[in-house]
SEKEDREN-674869 format. One record per residue (C-alpha): residue number from 1; residue in one letter; x, y, z. Coordinates in pm, 1 decimal, m for minus. Example, Ala and Ser with C-alpha at 12.3 -4.5 7.8 and 13.67 -1.06 7.14 Angstrom:
// SEKEDREN-674869
+-----+------+----------+----------+----------+
|  nr | rest |     east |    north |       up |
+-----+------+----------+----------+----------+
|   1 |    A |   1230.0 |   m450.0 |    780.0 |
|   2 |    S |   1367.0 |   m106.0 |    714.0 |
+-----+------+----------+----------+----------+
// end
This chain:
// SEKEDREN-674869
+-----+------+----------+----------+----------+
|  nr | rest |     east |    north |       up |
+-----+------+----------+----------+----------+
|   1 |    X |    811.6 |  m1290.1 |   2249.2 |
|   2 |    X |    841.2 |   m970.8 |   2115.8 |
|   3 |    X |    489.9 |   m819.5 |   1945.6 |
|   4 |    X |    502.6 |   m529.2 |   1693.3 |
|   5 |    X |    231.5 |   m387.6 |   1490.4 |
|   6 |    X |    239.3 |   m334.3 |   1080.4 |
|   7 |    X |    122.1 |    m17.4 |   1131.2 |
|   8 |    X |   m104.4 |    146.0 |    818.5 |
|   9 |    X |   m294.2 |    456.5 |    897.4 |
|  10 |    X |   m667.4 |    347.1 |    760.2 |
|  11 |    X |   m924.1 |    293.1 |   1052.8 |
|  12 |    X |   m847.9 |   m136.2 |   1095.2 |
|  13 |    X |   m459.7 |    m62.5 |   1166.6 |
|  14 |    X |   m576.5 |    227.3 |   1390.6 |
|  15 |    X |   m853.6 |     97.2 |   1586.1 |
|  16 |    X |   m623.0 |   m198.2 |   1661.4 |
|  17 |    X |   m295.9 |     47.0 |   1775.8 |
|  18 |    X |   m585.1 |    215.8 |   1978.0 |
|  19 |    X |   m711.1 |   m111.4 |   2118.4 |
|  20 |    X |   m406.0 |   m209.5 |   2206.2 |
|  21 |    X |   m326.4 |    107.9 |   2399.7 |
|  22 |    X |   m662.7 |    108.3 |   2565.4 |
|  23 |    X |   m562.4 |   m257.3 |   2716.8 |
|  24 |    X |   m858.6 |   m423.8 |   2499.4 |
|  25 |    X |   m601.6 |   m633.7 |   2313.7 |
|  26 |    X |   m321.2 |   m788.4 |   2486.9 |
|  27 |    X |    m29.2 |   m838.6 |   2568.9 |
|  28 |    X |     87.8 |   m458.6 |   2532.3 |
|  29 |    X |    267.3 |   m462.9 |   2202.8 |
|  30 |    X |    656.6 |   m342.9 |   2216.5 |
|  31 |    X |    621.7 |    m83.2 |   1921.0 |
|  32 |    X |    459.5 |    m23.6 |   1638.6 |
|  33 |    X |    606.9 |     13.4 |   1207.1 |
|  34 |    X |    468.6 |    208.7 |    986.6 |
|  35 |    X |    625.7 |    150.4 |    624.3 |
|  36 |    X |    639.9 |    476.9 |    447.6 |
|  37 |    X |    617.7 |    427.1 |     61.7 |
|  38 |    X |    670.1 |    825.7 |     61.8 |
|  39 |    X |    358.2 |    823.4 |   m155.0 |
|  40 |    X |     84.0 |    871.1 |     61.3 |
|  41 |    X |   m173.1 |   1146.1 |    108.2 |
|  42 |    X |    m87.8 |   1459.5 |    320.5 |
|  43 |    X |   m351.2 |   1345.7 |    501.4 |
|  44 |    X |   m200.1 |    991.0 |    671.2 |
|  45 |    X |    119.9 |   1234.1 |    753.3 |
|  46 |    X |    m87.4 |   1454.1 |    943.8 |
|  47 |    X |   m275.6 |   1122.1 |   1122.1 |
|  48 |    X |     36.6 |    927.3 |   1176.4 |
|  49 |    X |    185.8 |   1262.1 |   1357.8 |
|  50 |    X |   m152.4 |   1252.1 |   1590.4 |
|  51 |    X |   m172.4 |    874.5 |   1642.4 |
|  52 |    X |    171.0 |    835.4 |   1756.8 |
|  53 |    X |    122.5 |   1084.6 |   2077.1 |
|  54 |    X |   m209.2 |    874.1 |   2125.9 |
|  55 |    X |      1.2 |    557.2 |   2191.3 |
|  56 |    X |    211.3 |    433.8 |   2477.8 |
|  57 |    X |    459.9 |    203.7 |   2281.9 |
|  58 |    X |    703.7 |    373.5 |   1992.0 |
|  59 |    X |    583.2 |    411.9 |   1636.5 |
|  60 |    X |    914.5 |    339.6 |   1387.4 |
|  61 |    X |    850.9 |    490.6 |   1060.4 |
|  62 |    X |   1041.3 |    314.9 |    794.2 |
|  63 |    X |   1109.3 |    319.5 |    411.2 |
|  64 |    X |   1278.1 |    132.6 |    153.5 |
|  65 |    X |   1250.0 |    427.8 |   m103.3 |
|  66 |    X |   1045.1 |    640.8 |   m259.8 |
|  67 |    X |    810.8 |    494.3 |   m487.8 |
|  68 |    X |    646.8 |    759.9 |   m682.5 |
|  69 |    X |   1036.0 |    838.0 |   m797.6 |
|  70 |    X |   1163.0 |    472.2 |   m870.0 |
|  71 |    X |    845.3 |    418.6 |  m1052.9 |
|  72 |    X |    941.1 |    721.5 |  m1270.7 |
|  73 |    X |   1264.6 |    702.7 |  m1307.2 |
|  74 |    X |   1415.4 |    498.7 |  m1612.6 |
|  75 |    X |   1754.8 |    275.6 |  m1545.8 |
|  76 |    X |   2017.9 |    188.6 |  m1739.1 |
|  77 |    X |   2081.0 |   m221.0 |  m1820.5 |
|  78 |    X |   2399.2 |   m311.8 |  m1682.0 |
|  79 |    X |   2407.6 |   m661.3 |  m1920.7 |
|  80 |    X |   2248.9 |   m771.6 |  m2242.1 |
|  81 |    X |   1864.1 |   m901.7 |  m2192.4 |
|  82 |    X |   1633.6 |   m978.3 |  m2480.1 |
|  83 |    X |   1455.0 |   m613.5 |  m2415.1 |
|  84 |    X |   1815.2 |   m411.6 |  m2494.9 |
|  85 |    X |   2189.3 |   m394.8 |  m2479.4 |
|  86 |    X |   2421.5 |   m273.7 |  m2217.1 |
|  87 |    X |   2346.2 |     57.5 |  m2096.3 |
|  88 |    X |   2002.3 |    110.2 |  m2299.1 |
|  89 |    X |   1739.4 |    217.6 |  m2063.8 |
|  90 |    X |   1393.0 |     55.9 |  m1971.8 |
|  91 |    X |   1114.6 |    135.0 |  m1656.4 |
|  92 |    X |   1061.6 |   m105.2 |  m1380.0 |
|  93 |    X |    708.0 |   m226.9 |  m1330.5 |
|  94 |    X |    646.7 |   m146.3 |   m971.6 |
|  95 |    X |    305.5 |    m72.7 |   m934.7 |
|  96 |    X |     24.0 |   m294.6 |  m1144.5 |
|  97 |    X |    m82.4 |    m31.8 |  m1423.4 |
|  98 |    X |   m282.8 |   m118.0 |  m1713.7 |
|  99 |    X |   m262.6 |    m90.7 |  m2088.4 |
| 100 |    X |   m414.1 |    m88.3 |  m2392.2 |
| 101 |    X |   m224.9 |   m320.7 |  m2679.9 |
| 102 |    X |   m162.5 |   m228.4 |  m3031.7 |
| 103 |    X |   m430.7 |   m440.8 |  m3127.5 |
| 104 |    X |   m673.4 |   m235.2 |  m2857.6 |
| 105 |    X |   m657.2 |   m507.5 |  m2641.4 |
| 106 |    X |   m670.3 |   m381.0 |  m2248.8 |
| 107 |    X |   m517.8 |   m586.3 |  m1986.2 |
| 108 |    X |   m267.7 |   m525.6 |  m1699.8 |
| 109 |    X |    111.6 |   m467.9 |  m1676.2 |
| 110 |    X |    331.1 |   m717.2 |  m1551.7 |
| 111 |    X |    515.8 |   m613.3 |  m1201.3 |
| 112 |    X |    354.6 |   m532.1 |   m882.4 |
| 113 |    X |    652.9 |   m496.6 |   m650.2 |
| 114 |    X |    529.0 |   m218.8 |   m420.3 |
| 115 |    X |    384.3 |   m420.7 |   m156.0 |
| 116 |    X |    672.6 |   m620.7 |   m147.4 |
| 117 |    X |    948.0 |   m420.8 |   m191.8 |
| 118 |    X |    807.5 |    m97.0 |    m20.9 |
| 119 |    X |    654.7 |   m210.0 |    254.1 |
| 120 |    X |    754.5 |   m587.0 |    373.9 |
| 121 |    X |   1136.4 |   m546.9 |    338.1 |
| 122 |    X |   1095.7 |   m217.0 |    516.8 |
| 123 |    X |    913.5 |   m361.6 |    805.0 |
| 124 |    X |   1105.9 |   m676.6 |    795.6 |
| 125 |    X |   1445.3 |   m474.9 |    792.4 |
| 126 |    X |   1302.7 |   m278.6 |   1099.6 |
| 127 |    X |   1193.0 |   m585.2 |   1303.2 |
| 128 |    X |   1502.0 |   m771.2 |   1276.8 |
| 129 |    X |   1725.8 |   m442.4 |   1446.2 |
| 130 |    X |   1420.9 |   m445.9 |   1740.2 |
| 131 |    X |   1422.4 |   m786.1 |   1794.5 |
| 132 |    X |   1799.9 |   m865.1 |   1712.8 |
| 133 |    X |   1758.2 |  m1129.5 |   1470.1 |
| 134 |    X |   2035.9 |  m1202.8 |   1302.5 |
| 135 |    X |   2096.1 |  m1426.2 |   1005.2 |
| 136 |    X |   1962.8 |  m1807.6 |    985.6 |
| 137 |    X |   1784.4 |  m1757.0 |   1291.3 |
| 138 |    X |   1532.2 |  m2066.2 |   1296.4 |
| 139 |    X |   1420.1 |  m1939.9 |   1668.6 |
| 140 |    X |   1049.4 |  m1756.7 |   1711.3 |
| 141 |    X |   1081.1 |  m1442.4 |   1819.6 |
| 142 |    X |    836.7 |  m1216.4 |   1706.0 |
| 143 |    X |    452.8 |  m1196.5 |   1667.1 |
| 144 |    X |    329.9 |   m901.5 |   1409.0 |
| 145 |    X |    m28.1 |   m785.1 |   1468.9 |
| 146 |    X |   m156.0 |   m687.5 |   1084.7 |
| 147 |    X |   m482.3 |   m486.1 |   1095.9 |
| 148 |    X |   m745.8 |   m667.7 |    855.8 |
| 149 |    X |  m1067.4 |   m669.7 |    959.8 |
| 150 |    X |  m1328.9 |   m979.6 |    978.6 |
| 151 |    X |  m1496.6 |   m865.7 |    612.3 |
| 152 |    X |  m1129.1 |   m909.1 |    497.9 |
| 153 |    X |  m1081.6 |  m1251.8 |    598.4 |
| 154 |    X |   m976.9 |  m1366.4 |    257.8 |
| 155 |    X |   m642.7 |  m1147.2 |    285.1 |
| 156 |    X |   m486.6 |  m1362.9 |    618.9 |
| 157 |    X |   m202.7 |  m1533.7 |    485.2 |
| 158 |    X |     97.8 |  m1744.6 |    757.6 |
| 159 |    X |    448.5 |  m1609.8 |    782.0 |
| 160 |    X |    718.6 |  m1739.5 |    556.5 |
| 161 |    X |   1012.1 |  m1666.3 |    771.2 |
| 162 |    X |   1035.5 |  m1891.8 |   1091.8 |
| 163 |    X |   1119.6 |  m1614.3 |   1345.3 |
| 164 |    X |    846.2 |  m1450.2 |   1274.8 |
| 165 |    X |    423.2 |  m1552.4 |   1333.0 |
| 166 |    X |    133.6 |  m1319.0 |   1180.8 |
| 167 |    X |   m159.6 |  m1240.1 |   1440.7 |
| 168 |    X |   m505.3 |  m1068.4 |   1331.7 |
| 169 |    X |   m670.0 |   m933.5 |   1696.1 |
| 170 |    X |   m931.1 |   m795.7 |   1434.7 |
| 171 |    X |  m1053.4 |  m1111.2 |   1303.0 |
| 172 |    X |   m972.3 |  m1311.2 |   1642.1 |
| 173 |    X |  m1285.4 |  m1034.2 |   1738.3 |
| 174 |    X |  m1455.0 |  m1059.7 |   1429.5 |
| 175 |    X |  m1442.1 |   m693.4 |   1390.9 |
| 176 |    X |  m1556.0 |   m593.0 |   1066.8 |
| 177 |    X |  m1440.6 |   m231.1 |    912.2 |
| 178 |    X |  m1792.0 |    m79.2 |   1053.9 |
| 179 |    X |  m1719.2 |   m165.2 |   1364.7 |
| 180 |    X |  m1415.6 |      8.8 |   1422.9 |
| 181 |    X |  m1579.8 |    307.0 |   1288.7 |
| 182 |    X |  m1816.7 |    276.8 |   1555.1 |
| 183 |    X |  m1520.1 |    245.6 |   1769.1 |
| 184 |    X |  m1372.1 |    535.7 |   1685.5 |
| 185 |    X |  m1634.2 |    698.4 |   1712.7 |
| 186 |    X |  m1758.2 |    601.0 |   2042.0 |
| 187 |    X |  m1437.7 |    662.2 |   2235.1 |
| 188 |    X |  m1404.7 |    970.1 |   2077.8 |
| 189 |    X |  m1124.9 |    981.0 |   1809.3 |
| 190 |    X |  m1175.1 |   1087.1 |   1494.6 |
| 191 |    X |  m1225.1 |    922.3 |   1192.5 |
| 192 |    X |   m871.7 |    789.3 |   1010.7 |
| 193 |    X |   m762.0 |    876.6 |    654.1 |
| 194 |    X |   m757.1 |    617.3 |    393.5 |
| 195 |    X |   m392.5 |    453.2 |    391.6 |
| 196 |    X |   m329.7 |    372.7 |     17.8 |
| 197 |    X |    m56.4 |    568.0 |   m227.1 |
| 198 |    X |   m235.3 |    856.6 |   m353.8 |
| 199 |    X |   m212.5 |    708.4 |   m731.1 |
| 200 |    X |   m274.1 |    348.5 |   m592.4 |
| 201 |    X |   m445.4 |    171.8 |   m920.7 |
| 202 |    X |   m659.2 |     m9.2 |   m649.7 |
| 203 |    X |   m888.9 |    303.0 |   m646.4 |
| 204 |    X |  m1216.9 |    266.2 |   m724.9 |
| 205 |    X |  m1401.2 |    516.9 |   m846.8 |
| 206 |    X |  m1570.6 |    634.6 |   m579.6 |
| 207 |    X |  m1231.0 |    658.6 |   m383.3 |
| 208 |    X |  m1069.7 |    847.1 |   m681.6 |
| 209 |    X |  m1441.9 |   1119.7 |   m654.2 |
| 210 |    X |  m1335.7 |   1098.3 |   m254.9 |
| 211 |    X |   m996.5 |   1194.6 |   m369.7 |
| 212 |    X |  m1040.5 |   1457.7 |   m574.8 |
| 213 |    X |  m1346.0 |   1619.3 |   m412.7 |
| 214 |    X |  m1131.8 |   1584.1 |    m41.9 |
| 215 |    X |   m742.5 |   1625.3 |   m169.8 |
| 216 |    X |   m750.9 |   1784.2 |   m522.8 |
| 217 |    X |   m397.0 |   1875.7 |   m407.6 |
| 218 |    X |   m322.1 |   1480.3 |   m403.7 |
| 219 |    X |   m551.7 |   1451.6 |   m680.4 |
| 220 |    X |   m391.5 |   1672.4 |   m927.1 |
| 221 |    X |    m77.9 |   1470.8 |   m848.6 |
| 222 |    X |   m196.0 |   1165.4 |   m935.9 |
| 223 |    X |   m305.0 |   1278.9 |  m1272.0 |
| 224 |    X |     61.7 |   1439.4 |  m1327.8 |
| 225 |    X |    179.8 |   1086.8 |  m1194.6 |
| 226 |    X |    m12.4 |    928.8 |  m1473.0 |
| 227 |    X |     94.5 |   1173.4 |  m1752.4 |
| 228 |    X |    406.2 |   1088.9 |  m1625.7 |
| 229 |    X |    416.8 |    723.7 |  m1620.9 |
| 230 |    X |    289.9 |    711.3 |  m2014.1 |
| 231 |    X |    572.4 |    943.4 |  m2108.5 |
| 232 |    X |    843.1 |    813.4 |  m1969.8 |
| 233 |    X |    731.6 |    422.0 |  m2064.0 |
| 234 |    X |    709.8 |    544.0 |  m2380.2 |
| 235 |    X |   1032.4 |    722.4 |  m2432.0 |
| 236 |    X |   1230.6 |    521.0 |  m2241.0 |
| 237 |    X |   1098.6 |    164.3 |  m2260.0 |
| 238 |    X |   1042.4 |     48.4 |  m2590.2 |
| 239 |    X |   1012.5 |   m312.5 |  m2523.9 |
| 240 |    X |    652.1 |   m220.5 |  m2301.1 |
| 241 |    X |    398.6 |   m237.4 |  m2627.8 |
| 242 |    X |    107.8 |   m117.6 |  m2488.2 |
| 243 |    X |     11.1 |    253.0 |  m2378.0 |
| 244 |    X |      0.0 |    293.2 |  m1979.4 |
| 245 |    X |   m257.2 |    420.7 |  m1772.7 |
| 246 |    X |   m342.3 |    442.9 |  m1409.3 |
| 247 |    X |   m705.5 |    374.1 |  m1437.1 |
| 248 |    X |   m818.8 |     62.7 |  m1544.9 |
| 249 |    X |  m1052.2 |    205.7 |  m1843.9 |
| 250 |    X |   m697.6 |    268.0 |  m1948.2 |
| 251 |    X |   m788.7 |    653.3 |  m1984.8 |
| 252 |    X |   m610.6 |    948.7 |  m1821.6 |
| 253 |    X |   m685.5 |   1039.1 |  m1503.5 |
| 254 |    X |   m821.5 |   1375.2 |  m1591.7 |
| 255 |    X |  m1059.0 |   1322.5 |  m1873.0 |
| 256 |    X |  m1289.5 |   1012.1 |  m1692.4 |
| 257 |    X |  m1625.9 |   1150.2 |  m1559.0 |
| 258 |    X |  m1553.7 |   1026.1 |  m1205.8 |
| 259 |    X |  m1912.9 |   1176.6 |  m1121.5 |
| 260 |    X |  m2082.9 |    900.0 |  m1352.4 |
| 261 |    X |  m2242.0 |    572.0 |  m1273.5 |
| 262 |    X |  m2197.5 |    470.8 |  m1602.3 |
| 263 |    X |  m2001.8 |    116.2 |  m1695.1 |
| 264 |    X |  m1648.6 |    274.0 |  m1791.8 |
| 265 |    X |  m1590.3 |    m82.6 |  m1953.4 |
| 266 |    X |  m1342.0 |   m101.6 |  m1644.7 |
| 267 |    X |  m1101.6 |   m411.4 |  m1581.9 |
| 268 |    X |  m1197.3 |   m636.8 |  m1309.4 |
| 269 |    X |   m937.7 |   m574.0 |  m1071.6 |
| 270 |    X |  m1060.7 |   m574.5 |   m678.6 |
| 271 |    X |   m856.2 |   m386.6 |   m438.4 |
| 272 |    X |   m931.8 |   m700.7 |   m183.7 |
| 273 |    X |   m699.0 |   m895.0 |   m415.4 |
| 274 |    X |   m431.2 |   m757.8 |   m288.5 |
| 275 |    X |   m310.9 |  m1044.5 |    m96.5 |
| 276 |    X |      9.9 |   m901.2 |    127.1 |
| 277 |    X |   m214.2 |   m787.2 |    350.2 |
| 278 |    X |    m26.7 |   m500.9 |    368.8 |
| 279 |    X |   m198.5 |   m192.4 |    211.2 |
| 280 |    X |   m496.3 |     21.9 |    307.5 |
| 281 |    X |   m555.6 |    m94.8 |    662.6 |
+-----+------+----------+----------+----------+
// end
Protein backbone atom coordinates (compact mmCIF):
# COMPACT_ATOMS: atom_id res chain seq x y z
CA UNK A 1 0.00 0.00 0.00
CA UNK A 2 1.34 3.00 -1.12
CA UNK A 3 0.41 6.32 1.25
CA UNK A 4 0.68 9.89 -0.16
CA UNK A 5 -0.36 13.06 1.36
CA UNK A 6 -2.81 15.89 -0.40
CA UNK A 7 -0.55 18.27 0.55
CA UNK A 8 -2.10 22.11 1.20
CA UNK A 9 0.15 24.52 2.94
CA UNK A 10 -2.39 25.84 5.90
CA UNK A 11 -1.32 24.57 9.46
CA UNK A 12 -3.80 20.96 9.37
CA UNK A 13 -1.93 19.73 6.04
CA UNK A 14 1.35 20.87 7.70
CA UNK A 15 1.18 19.70 11.14
CA UNK A 16 0.19 16.33 9.64
CA UNK A 17 3.41 16.28 6.86
CA UNK A 18 5.31 17.27 10.13
CA UNK A 19 3.75 14.50 12.17
CA UNK A 20 4.37 12.22 9.84
CA UNK A 21 8.07 13.06 9.56
CA UNK A 22 8.46 13.22 13.29
CA UNK A 23 7.22 9.33 13.35
CA UNK A 24 3.90 10.46 15.35
CA UNK A 25 1.76 9.19 12.48
CA UNK A 26 2.53 6.07 10.77
CA UNK A 27 3.41 4.21 8.48
CA UNK A 28 6.03 6.76 6.89
CA UNK A 29 4.13 8.10 3.94
CA UNK A 30 5.93 7.55 0.33
CA UNK A 31 5.59 11.32 -0.79
CA UNK A 32 3.68 14.01 -0.50
CA UNK A 33 1.28 16.37 -3.60
CA UNK A 34 0.79 19.58 -3.41
CA UNK A 35 -1.76 20.81 -6.23
CA UNK A 36 -0.71 24.18 -7.39
CA UNK A 37 -3.77 26.22 -8.68
CA UNK A 38 -0.92 28.91 -9.56
CA UNK A 39 -3.13 31.27 -7.57
CA UNK A 40 -1.93 31.25 -4.26
CA UNK A 41 -0.30 33.83 -2.01
CA UNK A 42 3.51 34.52 -2.26
CA UNK A 43 3.39 33.51 0.98
CA UNK A 44 2.47 29.41 0.64
CA UNK A 45 5.43 29.57 -2.20
CA UNK A 46 7.78 30.72 0.23
CA UNK A 47 6.31 27.90 2.99
CA UNK A 48 6.06 25.10 0.56
CA UNK A 49 9.95 25.90 -0.42
CA UNK A 50 10.72 25.59 3.60
CA UNK A 51 8.44 22.62 4.37
CA UNK A 52 9.74 20.47 1.73
CA UNK A 53 13.56 20.50 3.20
CA UNK A 54 11.70 19.83 6.63
CA UNK A 55 10.45 16.43 5.29
CA UNK A 56 12.06 13.09 4.64
CA UNK A 57 9.69 11.77 1.83
CA UNK A 58 9.40 13.90 -1.72
CA UNK A 59 6.93 16.73 -2.08
CA UNK A 60 5.46 16.58 -6.02
CA UNK A 61 4.10 19.86 -6.89
CA UNK A 62 1.48 19.54 -9.51
CA UNK A 63 -0.98 21.65 -11.66
CA UNK A 64 -3.67 21.28 -14.03
CA UNK A 65 -3.48 25.05 -15.10
CA UNK A 66 -3.56 28.23 -14.07
CA UNK A 67 -6.67 29.36 -12.69
CA UNK A 68 -6.56 33.01 -12.24
CA UNK A 69 -5.94 32.93 -16.33
CA UNK A 70 -8.67 30.30 -17.40
CA UNK A 71 -11.02 32.10 -15.18
CA UNK A 72 -10.23 35.27 -17.23
CA UNK A 73 -9.88 34.24 -20.30
CA UNK A 74 -13.05 34.10 -22.69
CA UNK A 75 -13.35 30.92 -25.29
CA UNK A 76 -14.69 30.56 -28.37
CA UNK A 77 -17.93 27.89 -28.86
CA UNK A 78 -16.87 25.30 -31.12
CA UNK A 79 -20.90 24.20 -31.79
CA UNK A 80 -24.24 25.89 -31.51
CA UNK A 81 -25.66 25.97 -27.67
CA UNK A 82 -28.69 27.94 -26.64
CA UNK A 83 -26.14 30.79 -25.12
CA UNK A 84 -24.50 31.49 -28.93
CA UNK A 85 -23.43 30.24 -32.29
CA UNK A 86 -20.26 28.73 -33.49
CA UNK A 87 -17.32 30.64 -32.65
CA UNK A 88 -19.14 33.43 -30.38
CA UNK A 89 -17.37 33.68 -27.15
CA UNK A 90 -18.62 33.15 -23.47
CA UNK A 91 -16.53 32.78 -19.75
CA UNK A 92 -16.39 29.56 -17.93
CA UNK A 93 -17.68 29.60 -14.38
CA UNK A 94 -14.78 28.23 -12.48
CA UNK A 95 -14.79 29.70 -9.29
CA UNK A 96 -18.40 30.34 -7.34
CA UNK A 97 -18.77 34.28 -7.74
CA UNK A 98 -21.82 36.09 -6.98
CA UNK A 99 -24.18 38.48 -8.69
CA UNK A 100 -26.60 40.85 -8.52
CA UNK A 101 -29.76 40.26 -11.15
CA UNK A 102 -31.41 42.83 -13.22
CA UNK A 103 -34.14 42.80 -10.94
CA UNK A 104 -31.41 43.49 -7.86
CA UNK A 105 -31.75 40.17 -6.87
CA UNK A 106 -28.20 38.76 -5.32
CA UNK A 107 -27.45 35.17 -5.45
CA UNK A 108 -24.49 33.02 -6.66
CA UNK A 109 -23.07 31.99 -10.08
CA UNK A 110 -23.43 28.70 -11.33
CA UNK A 111 -19.87 26.70 -11.72
CA UNK A 112 -17.48 25.91 -9.07
CA UNK A 113 -14.95 23.74 -10.90
CA UNK A 114 -11.74 24.78 -9.13
CA UNK A 115 -11.62 22.23 -6.56
CA UNK A 116 -12.28 19.75 -8.95
CA UNK A 117 -10.60 20.51 -11.84
CA UNK A 118 -7.51 22.30 -10.21
CA UNK A 119 -6.73 20.35 -7.60
CA UNK A 120 -8.27 16.57 -7.66
CA UNK A 121 -7.37 15.76 -11.32
CA UNK A 122 -3.97 17.20 -10.57
CA UNK A 123 -3.38 15.05 -7.62
CA UNK A 124 -5.17 12.17 -9.09
CA UNK A 125 -3.04 12.48 -12.40
CA UNK A 126 0.11 12.53 -10.08
CA UNK A 127 -0.84 9.47 -7.96
CA UNK A 128 -1.60 7.23 -10.69
CA UNK A 129 2.33 7.81 -12.39
CA UNK A 130 3.65 7.06 -8.43
CA UNK A 131 1.70 4.28 -7.89
CA UNK A 132 1.44 2.90 -11.58
CA UNK A 133 -2.14 2.61 -11.90
CA UNK A 134 -3.18 2.14 -15.02
CA UNK A 135 -6.63 2.11 -16.53
CA UNK A 136 -9.69 -0.06 -15.01
CA UNK A 137 -7.63 -0.92 -12.21
CA UNK A 138 -10.29 -2.32 -9.58
CA UNK A 139 -7.10 -3.27 -7.20
CA UNK A 140 -6.38 -0.93 -3.84
CA UNK A 141 -3.41 0.57 -4.01
CA UNK A 142 -3.19 3.72 -2.47
CA UNK A 143 -4.19 5.42 0.86
CA UNK A 144 -4.23 9.52 0.65
CA UNK A 145 -3.82 11.22 4.04
CA UNK A 146 -6.10 14.68 3.58
CA UNK A 147 -5.37 17.18 6.39
CA UNK A 148 -8.88 18.23 8.02
CA UNK A 149 -8.90 18.69 11.37
CA UNK A 150 -11.48 17.24 14.14
CA UNK A 151 -13.61 20.85 14.10
CA UNK A 152 -13.87 19.96 10.34
CA UNK A 153 -15.42 16.73 10.65
CA UNK A 154 -18.33 17.60 8.45
CA UNK A 155 -15.88 17.86 5.29
CA UNK A 156 -14.70 13.76 5.42
CA UNK A 157 -16.16 12.36 2.47
CA UNK A 158 -15.04 8.17 1.03
CA UNK A 159 -13.16 7.79 -2.21
CA UNK A 160 -15.00 7.29 -5.44
CA UNK A 161 -12.35 5.52 -7.33
CA UNK A 162 -11.62 1.88 -6.04
CA UNK A 163 -7.78 2.06 -6.08
CA UNK A 164 -7.76 4.60 -4.03
CA UNK A 165 -9.01 4.97 0.16
CA UNK A 166 -9.11 8.56 1.96
CA UNK A 167 -7.44 8.57 5.58
CA UNK A 168 -7.79 11.65 8.13
CA UNK A 169 -4.72 10.99 10.95
CA UNK A 170 -6.17 14.45 12.15
CA UNK A 171 -9.52 13.39 13.06
CA UNK A 172 -8.37 9.63 13.87
CA UNK A 173 -6.51 12.12 16.83
CA UNK A 174 -9.20 14.38 17.17
CA UNK A 175 -6.93 17.21 16.53
CA UNK A 176 -8.73 20.27 16.17
CA UNK A 177 -7.06 23.42 14.14
CA UNK A 178 -5.83 24.86 17.76
CA UNK A 179 -4.11 22.12 18.42
CA UNK A 180 -1.82 21.98 15.70
CA UNK A 181 -1.08 25.50 16.37
CA UNK A 182 0.02 24.49 19.62
CA UNK A 183 1.96 21.95 17.80
CA UNK A 184 3.71 24.04 15.82
CA UNK A 185 4.42 25.95 18.15
CA UNK A 186 5.75 23.69 20.69
CA UNK A 187 8.23 21.86 18.48
CA UNK A 188 9.33 24.91 17.24
CA UNK A 189 8.18 25.65 13.61
CA UNK A 190 6.62 28.49 12.71
CA UNK A 191 3.28 29.29 12.13
CA UNK A 192 1.91 28.22 8.32
CA UNK A 193 0.29 30.62 5.81
CA UNK A 194 -3.28 30.31 4.99
CA UNK A 195 -3.59 27.89 1.82
CA UNK A 196 -6.59 29.35 -0.16
CA UNK A 197 -6.32 31.29 -3.82
CA UNK A 198 -5.62 34.75 -2.99
CA UNK A 199 -9.19 35.88 -4.55
CA UNK A 200 -10.85 32.66 -3.07
CA UNK A 201 -14.71 33.96 -2.64
CA UNK A 202 -14.57 31.75 0.57
CA UNK A 203 -12.92 34.77 2.37
CA UNK A 204 -14.46 36.10 5.08
CA UNK A 205 -13.99 39.28 6.02
CA UNK A 206 -11.72 39.09 8.51
CA UNK A 207 -9.43 36.92 6.17
CA UNK A 208 -9.84 39.52 3.32
CA UNK A 209 -8.62 42.59 6.55
CA UNK A 210 -5.76 39.67 7.20
CA UNK A 211 -5.13 39.89 3.55
CA UNK A 212 -4.84 43.17 2.87
CA UNK A 213 -3.30 44.41 6.14
CA UNK A 214 -0.50 41.18 5.69
CA UNK A 215 -0.22 40.92 1.59
CA UNK A 216 -1.59 44.22 0.10
CA UNK A 217 0.64 42.97 -2.76
CA UNK A 218 -1.88 39.84 -3.02
CA UNK A 219 -4.51 42.09 -2.00
CA UNK A 220 -4.34 44.62 -4.67
CA UNK A 221 -4.47 41.62 -7.01
CA UNK A 222 -7.44 40.35 -5.97
CA UNK A 223 -9.23 43.57 -6.43
CA UNK A 224 -7.68 43.80 -10.16
CA UNK A 225 -8.91 40.05 -10.35
CA UNK A 226 -12.36 41.25 -9.55
CA UNK A 227 -12.37 44.33 -11.88
CA UNK A 228 -11.37 41.89 -14.13
CA UNK A 229 -13.82 39.19 -13.84
CA UNK A 230 -16.91 41.91 -14.24
CA UNK A 231 -15.33 43.18 -17.43
CA UNK A 232 -14.65 40.48 -19.21
CA UNK A 233 -18.24 38.61 -18.17
CA UNK A 234 -19.64 41.47 -19.36
CA UNK A 235 -18.04 41.96 -22.68
CA UNK A 236 -17.66 38.68 -23.53
CA UNK A 237 -20.54 36.68 -22.04
CA UNK A 238 -23.74 38.03 -22.72
CA UNK A 239 -25.83 35.13 -21.82
CA UNK A 240 -24.47 35.69 -17.74
CA UNK A 241 -27.42 38.41 -16.72
CA UNK A 242 -26.29 39.43 -13.63
CA UNK A 243 -23.20 41.76 -12.68
CA UNK A 244 -20.19 39.69 -11.04
CA UNK A 245 -18.47 40.24 -8.00
CA UNK A 246 -16.00 38.50 -5.80
CA UNK A 247 -17.48 39.42 -2.53
CA UNK A 248 -20.62 38.22 -1.61
CA UNK A 249 -22.23 41.85 -0.81
CA UNK A 250 -21.73 41.71 -4.53
CA UNK A 251 -19.54 45.02 -4.23
CA UNK A 252 -15.98 45.55 -5.50
CA UNK A 253 -13.33 44.54 -3.64
CA UNK A 254 -11.94 47.96 -3.10
CA UNK A 255 -14.78 50.09 -2.00
CA UNK A 256 -16.19 47.56 1.14
CA UNK A 257 -15.08 48.90 4.60
CA UNK A 258 -13.32 45.63 5.47
CA UNK A 259 -12.52 47.44 8.93
CA UNK A 260 -16.40 47.42 9.84
CA UNK A 261 -18.46 45.13 11.93
CA UNK A 262 -21.33 46.23 10.32
CA UNK A 263 -23.96 43.57 8.53
CA UNK A 264 -22.75 44.07 4.76
CA UNK A 265 -26.18 42.28 3.95
CA UNK A 266 -23.62 39.43 2.93
CA UNK A 267 -24.77 36.00 1.30
CA UNK A 268 -24.65 33.06 3.49
CA UNK A 269 -21.99 31.18 2.00
CA UNK A 270 -19.55 29.23 4.69
CA UNK A 271 -16.14 28.44 3.59
CA UNK A 272 -16.71 24.90 5.61
CA UNK A 273 -19.12 24.10 2.76
CA UNK A 274 -16.69 23.40 0.69
CA UNK A 275 -17.06 19.77 0.65
CA UNK A 276 -13.81 18.35 -1.53
CA UNK A 277 -11.99 18.59 1.28
CA UNK A 278 -9.47 19.90 -0.64
CA UNK A 279 -8.83 23.66 -0.01
CA UNK A 280 -7.37 25.64 2.87
CA UNK A 281 -5.85 22.87 4.94
Amino acid sequence: MINIINLGAGVQSSTMALMAAKGEITPMPDCAIFADTQAEPDSVYEWLDWLEKELPFPVYRVTNGNLTADSLNPKKRVKVSKNGEIGSFYMRRLIPIFGIMPDGKKTAAIGRKCTADYKIKAIEKKIKEVASIERGCKELKVTQWIGISYDEIQRMKESNKPWTQLRHPLIEKQIHRHDCLKWMRDNGYPEPPRSACYYCPFHSDKEWRRLRNENPKDFQKAVKFDQDLRHNFKKYDPSMKMKVFLHNSCEPLDEIDFDSDEDKGQLTWDFMSECEGMCGV
